[in-house]
C-alpha positions as CSV (number, residue, x, y, z in Angstrom):
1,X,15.7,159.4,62.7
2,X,19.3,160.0,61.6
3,X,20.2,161.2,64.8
4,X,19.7,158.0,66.3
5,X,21.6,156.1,64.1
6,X,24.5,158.3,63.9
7,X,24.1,157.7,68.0
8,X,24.0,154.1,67.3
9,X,27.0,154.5,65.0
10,X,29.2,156.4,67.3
11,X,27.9,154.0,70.9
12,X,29.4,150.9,68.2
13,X,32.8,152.9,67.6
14,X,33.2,153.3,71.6
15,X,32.2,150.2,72.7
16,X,34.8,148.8,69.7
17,X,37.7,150.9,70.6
18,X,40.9,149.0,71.8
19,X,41.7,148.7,75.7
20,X,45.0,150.8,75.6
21,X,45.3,149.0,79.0
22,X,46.1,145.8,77.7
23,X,48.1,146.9,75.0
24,X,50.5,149.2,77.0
25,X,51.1,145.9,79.1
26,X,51.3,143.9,75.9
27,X,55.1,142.0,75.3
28,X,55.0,143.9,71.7
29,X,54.7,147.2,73.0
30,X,57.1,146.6,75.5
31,X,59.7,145.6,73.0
32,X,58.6,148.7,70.7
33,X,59.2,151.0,73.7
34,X,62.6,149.1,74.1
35,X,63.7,149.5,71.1
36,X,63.2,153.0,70.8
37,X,64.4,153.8,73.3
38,X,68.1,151.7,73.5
39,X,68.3,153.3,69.5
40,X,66.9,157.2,70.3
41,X,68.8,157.5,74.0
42,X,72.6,156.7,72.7
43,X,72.2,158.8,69.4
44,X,70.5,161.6,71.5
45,X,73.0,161.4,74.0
46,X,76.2,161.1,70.9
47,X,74.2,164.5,69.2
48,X,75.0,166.7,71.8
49,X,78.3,165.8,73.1
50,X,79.2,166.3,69.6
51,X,77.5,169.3,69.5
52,X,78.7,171.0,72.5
53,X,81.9,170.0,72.1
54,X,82.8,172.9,69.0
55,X,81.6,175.5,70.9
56,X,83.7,174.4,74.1
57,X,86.8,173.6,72.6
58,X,86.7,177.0,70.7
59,X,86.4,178.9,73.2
60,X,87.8,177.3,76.4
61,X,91.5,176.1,74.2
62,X,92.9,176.7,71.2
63,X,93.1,173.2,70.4
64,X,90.8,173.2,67.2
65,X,92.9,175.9,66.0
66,X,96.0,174.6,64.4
67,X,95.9,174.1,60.7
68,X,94.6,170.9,59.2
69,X,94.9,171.3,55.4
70,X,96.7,174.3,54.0
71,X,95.1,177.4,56.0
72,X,91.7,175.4,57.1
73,X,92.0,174.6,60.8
74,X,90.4,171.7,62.9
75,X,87.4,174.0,63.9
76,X,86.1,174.0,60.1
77,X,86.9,170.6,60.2
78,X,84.7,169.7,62.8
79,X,82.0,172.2,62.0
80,X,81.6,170.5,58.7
81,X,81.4,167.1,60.1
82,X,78.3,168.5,62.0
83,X,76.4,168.6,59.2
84,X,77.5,165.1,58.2
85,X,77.0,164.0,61.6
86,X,73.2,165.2,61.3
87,X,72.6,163.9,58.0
88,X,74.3,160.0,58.9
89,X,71.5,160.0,62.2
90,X,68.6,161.4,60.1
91,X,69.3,158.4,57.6
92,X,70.4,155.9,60.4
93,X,66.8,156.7,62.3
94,X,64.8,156.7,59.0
95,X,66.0,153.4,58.2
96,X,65.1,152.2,62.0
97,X,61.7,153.6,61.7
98,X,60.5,151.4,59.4
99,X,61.5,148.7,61.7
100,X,59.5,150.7,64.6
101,X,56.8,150.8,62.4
102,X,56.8,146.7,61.7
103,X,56.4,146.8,65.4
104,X,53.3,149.1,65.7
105,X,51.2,147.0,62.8
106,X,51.8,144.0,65.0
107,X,50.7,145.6,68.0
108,X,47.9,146.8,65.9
109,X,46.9,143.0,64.9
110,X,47.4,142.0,68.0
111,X,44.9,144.3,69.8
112,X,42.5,143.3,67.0
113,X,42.4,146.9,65.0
């Protein structure tokens, strides 16, 4: 007997799940994919030109090498500012997140879940 209603249970959760159909062609999702992506491609696409760029300058020229403060040169410089550079996007897509997020619960009202 509890077979069939755990049957019953789980035929009611199918027939009630969402048509991902219609909410992939929704104008919310849209603007959630959008949005993601006009925020994630540009950072993504800053990261690793300033990335690559250490490693090429050191060892293609020896521009990075002159001194900037007393017997630092440019090269620590910018290898330090990596790290700052990773911790400003972490906090920059964080913040944006929760904005993503606002979008996805009103997708999720809007299909009804």
């Amino acid at each position: 007997m509890a077979m069939n209603e755990n049957t019953l249970q789980k035929a009611e959760t199918l027939s009630a799940s969402p048509d991902y159909t219609k909410i992939v062609q929704s104008p919310s999702f849209q603007k959630l994919l959008r949005s993601k992506r006009n925020f994630i491609l540009p950072l993504s696409l800053f990261f690793l030109a300033f990335y690559f760029t250490l490693p090429i300058l050191t060892a293609y020229t020896t521009v990075l090498n002159q001194p900037a403060f007393a017997s630092m040169t440019w090269a620590w410089i910018f290898a330090f500012a990596q790290f700052i550079m990773t911790w400003v996007l972490c906090i920059l897509y964080t913040k944006r997140a929760a904005q993503f997020d606002k979008l996805v619960e009103t997708i999720k009202t809007e299909a009804g879940n």
